[in-house]
N, C-alpha and C positions, 0 to 999 in steps of 0.2 A: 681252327682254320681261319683264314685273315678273309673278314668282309671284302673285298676286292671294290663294290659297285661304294659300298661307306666309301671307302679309301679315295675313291676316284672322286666322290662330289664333294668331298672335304678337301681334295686338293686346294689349295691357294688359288687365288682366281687375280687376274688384272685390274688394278684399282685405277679409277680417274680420281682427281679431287673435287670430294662431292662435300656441301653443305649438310650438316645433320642436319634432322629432322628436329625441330624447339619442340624438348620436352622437358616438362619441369615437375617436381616433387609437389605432394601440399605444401611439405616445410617450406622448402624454396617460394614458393607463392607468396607465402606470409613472412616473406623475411622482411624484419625491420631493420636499415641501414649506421640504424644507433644504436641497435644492440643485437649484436653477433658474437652468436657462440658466447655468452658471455658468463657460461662457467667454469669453476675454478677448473686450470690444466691436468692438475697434479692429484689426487681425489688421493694421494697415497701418504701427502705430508703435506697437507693443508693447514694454512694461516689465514687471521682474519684481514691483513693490512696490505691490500693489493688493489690494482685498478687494469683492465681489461683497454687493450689500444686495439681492439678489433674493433673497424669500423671504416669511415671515410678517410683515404689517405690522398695525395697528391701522386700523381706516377710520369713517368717522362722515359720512353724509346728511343736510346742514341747508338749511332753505330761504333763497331767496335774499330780503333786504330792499331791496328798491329797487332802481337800475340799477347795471351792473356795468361796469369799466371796470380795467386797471390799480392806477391808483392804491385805489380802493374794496376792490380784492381785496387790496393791502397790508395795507389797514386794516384787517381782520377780524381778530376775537376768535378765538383758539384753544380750540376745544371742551373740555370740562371732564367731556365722558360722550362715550362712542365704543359705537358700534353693534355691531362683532363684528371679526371676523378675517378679511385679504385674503391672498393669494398672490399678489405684486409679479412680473412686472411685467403678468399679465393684469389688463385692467379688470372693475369689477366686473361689466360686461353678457355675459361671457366664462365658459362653466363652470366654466373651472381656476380663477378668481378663488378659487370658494366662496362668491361673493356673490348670484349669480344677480338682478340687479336691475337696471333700467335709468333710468341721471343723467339728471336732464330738464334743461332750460335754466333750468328755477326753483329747481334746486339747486345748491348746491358739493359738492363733493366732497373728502373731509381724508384726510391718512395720516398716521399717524403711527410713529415705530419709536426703539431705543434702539440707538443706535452707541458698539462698543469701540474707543476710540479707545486708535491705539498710540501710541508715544514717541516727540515728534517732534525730529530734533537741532533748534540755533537757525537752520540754512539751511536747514531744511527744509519743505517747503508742503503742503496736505494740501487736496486736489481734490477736489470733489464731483461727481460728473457722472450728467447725466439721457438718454438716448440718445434719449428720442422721450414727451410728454406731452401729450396733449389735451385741449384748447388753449390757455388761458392760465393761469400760474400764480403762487403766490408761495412761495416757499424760506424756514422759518425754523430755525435753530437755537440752542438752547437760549434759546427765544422770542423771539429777537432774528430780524427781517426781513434775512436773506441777500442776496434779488434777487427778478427776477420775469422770466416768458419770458412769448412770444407765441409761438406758431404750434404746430402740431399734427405736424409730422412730420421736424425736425429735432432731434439732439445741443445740449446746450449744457449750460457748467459752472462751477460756484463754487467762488472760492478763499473757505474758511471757516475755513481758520487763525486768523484774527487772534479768530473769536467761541470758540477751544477754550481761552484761553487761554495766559497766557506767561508760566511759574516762571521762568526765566530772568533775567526784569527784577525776578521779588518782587513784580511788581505781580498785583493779583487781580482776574477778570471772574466774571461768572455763569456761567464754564465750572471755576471754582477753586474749591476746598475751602481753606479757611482750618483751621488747625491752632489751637491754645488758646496757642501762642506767638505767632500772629496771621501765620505765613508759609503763603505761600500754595504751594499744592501741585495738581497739575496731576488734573483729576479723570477718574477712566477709562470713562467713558461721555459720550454728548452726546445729546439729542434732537432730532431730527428731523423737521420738520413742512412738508406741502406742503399747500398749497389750489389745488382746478383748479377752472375753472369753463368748462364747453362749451356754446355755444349749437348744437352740431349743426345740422341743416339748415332751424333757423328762424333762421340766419345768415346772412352773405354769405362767411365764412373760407373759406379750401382745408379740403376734409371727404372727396374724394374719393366714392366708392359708398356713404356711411354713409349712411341716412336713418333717422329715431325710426320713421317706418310703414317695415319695408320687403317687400318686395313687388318680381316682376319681376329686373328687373338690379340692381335696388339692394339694400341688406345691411343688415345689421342696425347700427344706430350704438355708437357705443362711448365711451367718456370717460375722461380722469385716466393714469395711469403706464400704457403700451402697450408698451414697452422695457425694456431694464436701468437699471437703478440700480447705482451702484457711486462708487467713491473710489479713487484712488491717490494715492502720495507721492510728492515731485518733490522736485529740487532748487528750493532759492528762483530761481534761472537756469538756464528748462528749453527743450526744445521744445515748443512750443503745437501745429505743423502742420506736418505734411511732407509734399509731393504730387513723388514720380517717376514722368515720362512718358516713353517711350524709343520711338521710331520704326522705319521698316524698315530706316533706312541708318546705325543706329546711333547718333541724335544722344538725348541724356538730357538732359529738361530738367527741372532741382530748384526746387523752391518749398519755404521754410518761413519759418517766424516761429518767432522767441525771445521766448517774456517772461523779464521780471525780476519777480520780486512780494516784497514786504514789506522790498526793502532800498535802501535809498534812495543816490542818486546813484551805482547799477553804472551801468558804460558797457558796455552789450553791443556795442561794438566794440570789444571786449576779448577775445570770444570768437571761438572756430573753430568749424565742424563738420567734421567728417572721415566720410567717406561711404568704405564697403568695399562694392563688389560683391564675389558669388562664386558661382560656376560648380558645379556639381553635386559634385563633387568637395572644397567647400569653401575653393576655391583664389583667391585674388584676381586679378580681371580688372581694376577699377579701383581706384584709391586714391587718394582725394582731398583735400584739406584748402578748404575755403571762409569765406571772411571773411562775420560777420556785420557789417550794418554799424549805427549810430546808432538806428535804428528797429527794431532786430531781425529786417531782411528780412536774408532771402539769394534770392536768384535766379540761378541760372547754367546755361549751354547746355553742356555735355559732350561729351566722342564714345567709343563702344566699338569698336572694331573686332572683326571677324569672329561678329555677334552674332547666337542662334540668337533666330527670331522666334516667337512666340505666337499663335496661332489655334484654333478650335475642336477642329482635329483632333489639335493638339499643341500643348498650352497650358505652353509653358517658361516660366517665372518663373525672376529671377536673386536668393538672398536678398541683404539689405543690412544692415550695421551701422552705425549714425548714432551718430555720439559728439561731444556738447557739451564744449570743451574754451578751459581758459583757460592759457595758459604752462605748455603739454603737460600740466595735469592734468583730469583727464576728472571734470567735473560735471554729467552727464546723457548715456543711452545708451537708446536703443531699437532691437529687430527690427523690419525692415521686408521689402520687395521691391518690385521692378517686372519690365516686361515691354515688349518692344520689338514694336509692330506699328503699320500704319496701316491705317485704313480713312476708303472716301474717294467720293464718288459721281463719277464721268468715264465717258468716251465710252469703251466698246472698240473693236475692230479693226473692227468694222461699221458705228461711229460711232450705236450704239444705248448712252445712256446708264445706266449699271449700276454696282451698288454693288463697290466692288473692296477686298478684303483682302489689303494687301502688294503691292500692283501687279498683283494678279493678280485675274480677274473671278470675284464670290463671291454664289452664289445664296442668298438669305435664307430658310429654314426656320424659321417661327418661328412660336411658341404664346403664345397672352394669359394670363397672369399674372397676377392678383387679387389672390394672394396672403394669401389665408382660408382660415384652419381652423375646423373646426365646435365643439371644444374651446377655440381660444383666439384665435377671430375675427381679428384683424391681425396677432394675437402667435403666432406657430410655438410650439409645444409643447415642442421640443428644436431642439439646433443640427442633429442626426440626419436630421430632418423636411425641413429647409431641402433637407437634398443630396438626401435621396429623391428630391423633384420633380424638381431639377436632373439627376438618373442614371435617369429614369424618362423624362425628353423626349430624354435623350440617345439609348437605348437605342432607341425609337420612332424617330430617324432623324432630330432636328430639331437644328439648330445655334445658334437664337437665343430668348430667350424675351423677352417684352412685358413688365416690370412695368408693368403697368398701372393708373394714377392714384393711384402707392402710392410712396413713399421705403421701402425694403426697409431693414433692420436690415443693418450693414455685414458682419455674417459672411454674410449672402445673397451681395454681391458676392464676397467674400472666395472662398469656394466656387466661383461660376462663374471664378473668375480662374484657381481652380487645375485643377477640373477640366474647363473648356474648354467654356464656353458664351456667346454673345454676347447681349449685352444691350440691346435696343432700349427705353432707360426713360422714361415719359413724365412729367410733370410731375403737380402734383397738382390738380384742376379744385376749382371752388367757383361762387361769386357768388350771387346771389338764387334763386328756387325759380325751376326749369328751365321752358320752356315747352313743351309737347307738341309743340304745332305747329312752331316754331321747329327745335328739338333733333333730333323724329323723325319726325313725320307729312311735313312739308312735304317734305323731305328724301329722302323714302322714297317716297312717290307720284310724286315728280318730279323727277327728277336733273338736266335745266335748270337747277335753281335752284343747284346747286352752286356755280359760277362767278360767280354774279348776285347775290351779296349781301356790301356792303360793310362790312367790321367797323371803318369808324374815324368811324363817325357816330354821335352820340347816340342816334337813334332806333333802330338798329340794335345798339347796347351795349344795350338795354335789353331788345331785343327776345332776346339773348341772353344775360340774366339776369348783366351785367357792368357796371352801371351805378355801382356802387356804388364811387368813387375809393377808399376805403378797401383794397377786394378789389382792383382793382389794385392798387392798392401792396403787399399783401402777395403778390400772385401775382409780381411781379417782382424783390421782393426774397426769396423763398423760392427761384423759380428761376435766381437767381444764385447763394444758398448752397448749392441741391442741387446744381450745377456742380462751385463750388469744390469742395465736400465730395470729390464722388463722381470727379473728375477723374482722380486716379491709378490708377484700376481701369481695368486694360489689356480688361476685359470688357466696359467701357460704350465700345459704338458708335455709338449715335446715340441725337439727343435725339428726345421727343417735346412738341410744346409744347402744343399745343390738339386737344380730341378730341369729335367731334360736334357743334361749337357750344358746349359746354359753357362756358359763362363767356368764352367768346373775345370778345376785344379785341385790335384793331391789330395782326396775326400782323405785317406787313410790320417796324413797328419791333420787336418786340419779338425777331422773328429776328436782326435788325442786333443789340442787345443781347447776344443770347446768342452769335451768330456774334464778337463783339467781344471773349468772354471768352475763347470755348472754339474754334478757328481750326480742331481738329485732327478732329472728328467731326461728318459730314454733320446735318442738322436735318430734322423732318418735321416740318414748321409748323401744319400743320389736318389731322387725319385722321379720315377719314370725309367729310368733306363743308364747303364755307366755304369752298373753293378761295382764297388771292389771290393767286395767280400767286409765292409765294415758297420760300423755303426749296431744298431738294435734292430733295424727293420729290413728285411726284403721286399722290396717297393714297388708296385708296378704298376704303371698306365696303361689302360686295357678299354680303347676306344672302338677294335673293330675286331675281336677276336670272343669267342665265345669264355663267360667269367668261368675261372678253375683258380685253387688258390693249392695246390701239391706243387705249384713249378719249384723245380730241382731240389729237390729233400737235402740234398748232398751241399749244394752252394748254400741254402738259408742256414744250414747249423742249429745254433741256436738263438734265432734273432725272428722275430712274429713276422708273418706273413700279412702284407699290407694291400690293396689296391687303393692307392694315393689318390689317383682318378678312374674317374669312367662316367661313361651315361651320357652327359652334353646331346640330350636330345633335344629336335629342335621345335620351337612351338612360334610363330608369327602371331600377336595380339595387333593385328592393323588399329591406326592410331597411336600408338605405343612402343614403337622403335624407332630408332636414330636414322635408320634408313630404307629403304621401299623393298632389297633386300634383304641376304641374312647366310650368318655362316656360322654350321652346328651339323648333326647327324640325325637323321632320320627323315621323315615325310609322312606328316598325319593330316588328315583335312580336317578333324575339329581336335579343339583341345581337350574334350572327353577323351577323344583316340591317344592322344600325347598321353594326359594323364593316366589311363587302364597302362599305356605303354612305361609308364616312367616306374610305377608302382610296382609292374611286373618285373623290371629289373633290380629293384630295391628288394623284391623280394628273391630272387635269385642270390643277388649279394649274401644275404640273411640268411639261406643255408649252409652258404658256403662256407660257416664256423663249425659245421661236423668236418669239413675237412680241415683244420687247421684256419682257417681266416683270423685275422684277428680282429680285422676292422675293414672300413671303407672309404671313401671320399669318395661323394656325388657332387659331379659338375655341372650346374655352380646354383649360388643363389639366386643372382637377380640377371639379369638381359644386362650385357655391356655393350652400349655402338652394336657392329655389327654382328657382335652373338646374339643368336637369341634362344639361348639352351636353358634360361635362368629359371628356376621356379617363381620366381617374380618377376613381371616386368620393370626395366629399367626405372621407368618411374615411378615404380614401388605402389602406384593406383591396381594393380593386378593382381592376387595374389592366385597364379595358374595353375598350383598346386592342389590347393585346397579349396579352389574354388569361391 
């Protein structure tokens, strides 16, 4: 039976535009300005010869002239007067910025910064890499147009070698000092220049919970550098990607790619890599050499024997040393690791469908993930922050957490790999402005409609704010590259694709899609509600209805019975919220009351596996803005759970 009185105080309420309330992390507290975030990105194919440009940049707010596009954002003049000073890589909408200001869709957004460039030998390459910038932009250095990205919540890097200059040749660029002999000599700084430009949610892009009003479940919008910045040096023939995936029966399967950059006609099938696992002890369990071939792929199926496997409750990781080598001499080396486990959804011994870790049946505990701080909104404060969460839901008893419509910065995964937490991650939503009715009202009055509404027809693309073929295409080629990306994290168990209608189109192919790349982790194709009958899981968000998990024996089939959400009860720590109100469900006067109440639902959930359950997701971790359902407060000073 539908809560009626929940329904009615959860409705949406009328927003003014109000000032949060300054609240800030410890981390955030202690943030030092010269050194942020300042470790390595990539914790998965790590090198020693890198330098970190998170820090003090230059920034400058100019308005936008006419329509914007790629190529237009190229074309822009580089500001000649700059507005004040950022701290890279929060945005300026973000307190740690220093900026305190919010990019509107009628502005760009510049950084600018001076890099000490070292000495590079003549085989040597010199990378630029951006881990996460929103959303589109252009790269220049020493004013010279580098490149340009699109999207909002992936990595991507420039090789900028060729604009630092090459004393080598004698020949001279606008990155060389010319001498009064007229030879040229390699000059020890370059500059540095990005222009971002975000339409935020007067877009169609993936934007996830930003909105410029927000208000409710939605967040406050953000723009421009949200990640690290940083550069390393590579051989001219490196590794670009390496993903190791290792199963329960011991089979290892490697992906990477080799480039070559700036030297013309190498044959990278000239090259080897040579892969070392090793066991706790340091000790080599494998040892292998692999042919790269003509393209620079390598791909190949391995086996370990007697290998200890990875899960929440003991998360073994085996490290790896990757060594790029040509006629045994070694031109390119990275630390890496992997972790052998399967998770998989099938029938157990009852023939009640259930999600299983390692062949063995594994109840899902899990908590939604936002992934917001109130200091540095999408950007964690410190790497410190990141594990907090992760050893604060462990500690409470939970074994999997939601990111929730967020691509996390890779040391997030990095952390749950090591200290053992599963990761249910979902995709990032977008399309045109959401429709009430569609998204939540219809939905929510009337769960009929779950089942009964077909997402591969125009009328019904639009009706869920997916009409826009552009936004498809970047929502399917975004969630191919968060795939690939994120694929070698023994912690990512299962995807998630579409969530409340949100932007949803054609779940059925696009499952086929993702099931085509990624064979090895179950999919939850619509959660919440949009049912079509695909994917691994029957999904369901269950905020004002008593928990049951037998709905439609006949529609689930053979795919585990899931409640993705629920719970979002509400707890006010005065002191400790963004703002003087608050939007969540329920009404307790002490947070004793909340807690007995939060408990008793968690353990409601937890029976609910004699009837088929398979798992859960409890809403959420921490207080966002105006929620405050979180088992922690926002500023992570509160832990309201455990007291």
């Amino acid at each position: 039976m539908l809560d009626i009185r929940r329904v009615l105080a959860s409705a949406p309420k009328k927003h003014t535009e109000e000032t949060l309330n300054s609240l800030t992390t410890v981390w955030g507290e202690a943030l030092d300005p010269s050194n942020v975030l300042p470790e390595y990105p990539r914790p998965r194919m790590q090198r020693d010869n890198y330098v970190m440009l998170n820090g003090v940049w230059d920034y400058a707010i100019v308005p936008v002239d006419g329509g914007v596009d790629v190529e237009t954002l190229a074309r822009q003049t580089i500001p000649s007067r700059w507005d004040g000073q950022i701290v890279v890589p929060f945005s300026p909408e973000a307190p740690l910025s220093g900026v305190g200001r919010t990019v509107q869709p009628s502005e760009f957004l510049w950084y600018k910064r001076k890099i000490e460039l070292p000495k590079l030998a003549d085989d040597q390459r010199f990378i630029l890499h951006f881990e996460a910038v929103d959303w589109m932009c252009a790269c220049f250095v020493n004013g010279k147009l580098v490149g340009t990205h699109v999207g909002g919540y992936l990595p991507f890097s420039f090789d900028v070698t060729d604009l630092l200059g090459s004393p080598e040749t004698g020949e001279a660029t606008d990155a060389d000092l010319v001498t009064a002999t007229g030879v040229a000599e390699r000059a020890t700084t370059a500059e540095l220049v990005l222009c971002v430009w975000d339409p935020s949610d007067t877009g169609s892009q993936l934007r996830g919970k930003q909105r410029l009003s927000r208000g409710d479940i939605w967040y406050t919008a953000q723009s421009g550098i949200w990640q690290s910045v940083w550069y390393e040096i590579v051989s001219a023939v490196h590794l670009e990607s390496l993903t190791l995936k290792g199963d329960m029966f011991g089979a290892l399967e490697v992906r990477a790619n080799v480039r070559a950059s700036g030297l013309a006609g190498v044959q990278t099938g000239a090259f080897e890599l040579e892969l070392a696992l090793k066991d706790e002890l340091g000790q080599d369990v494998l040892l292998v050499t692999l042919p790269v071939n003509e393209a620079g792929k390598i791909h190949a199926e391995l086996h370990v024997d007697d290998v200890q496997l990875w899960s929440p409750e003991s998360p073994h990781l085996y490290a790896v040393e990757a060594t790029l080598q040509r006629d045994g001499v070694v031109v390119d080396a990275a630390h890496s690791y992997c972790a052998f486990r399967t998770v998989e959804v099938k029938k157990d011994e009852a023939d009640v469908p259930r999600v299983h870790l390692n062949g063995v049946p594994y109840f899902v505990r899990g908590v939604l993930d936002q992934g917001y701080w109130p200091d540095g909104l999408m950007t964690a404060p410190s790497d410190d922050a990141l594990v907090y969460d992760i050893e604060a839901m462990k500690s409470a008893g939970f074994n999997t957490l939601r990111k929730h419509i967020k691509i996390e910065s890779e040391r997030w995964y990095y952390h749950c790999d090591r200290l053992g937490m599963l990761v249910w991650q979902d995709c990032v939503s977008g399309g045109s402005a959401y429709s009430p009715w569609h998204t939540s009202q219809k939905p929510t009055l009337f769960s009929f409609t779950w089942n009964r509404f077909n997402d591969t027809t125009t009328e019904h693309h639009q009706a869920l704010s997916a009409g826009d073929e552009a936004y498809q295409k970047e929502w399917l080629e975004t969630c191919q590259e968060m795939i690939k990306l994120l694929d070698g994290h023994p912690s990512i168990g299962i995807w998630t694709l579409f969530n409340e209608g949100w932007g949803q189109f054609d779940a059925r192919a696009t499952t086929e899609v993702v099931r085509a790349l990624d064979t090895t982790r179950p999919i939850d194709a619509t959660s919440g509600w949009y049912d079509q009958e695909c994917g691994d899981f029957l999904s369901i968000h269950n905020y004002f209805r008593p928990l049951r998990a037998g709905w439609q024996r006949k529609q689930r089939g053979n795919r585990a019975a899931i409640i993705s959400e629920f719970g979002g009860l509400t707890q006010v720590i005065r002191g400790h919220t963004s703002l003087d109100h608050s939007y969540g469900y329920g009404d307790f006067s002490t947070v004793e009351d909340w807690r007995i109440a939060v408990k008793k639902l968690l353990s409601e959930a937890e029976l609910l596996q004699d009837e088929g359950l398979a798992g859960y997701v409890y809403t959420q971790v921490s207080d966002v803005e105006e929620e405050v359902n979180g088992l922690l407060t926002y500023d992570r000073k509160i832990n309201k759970f455990n007291g």
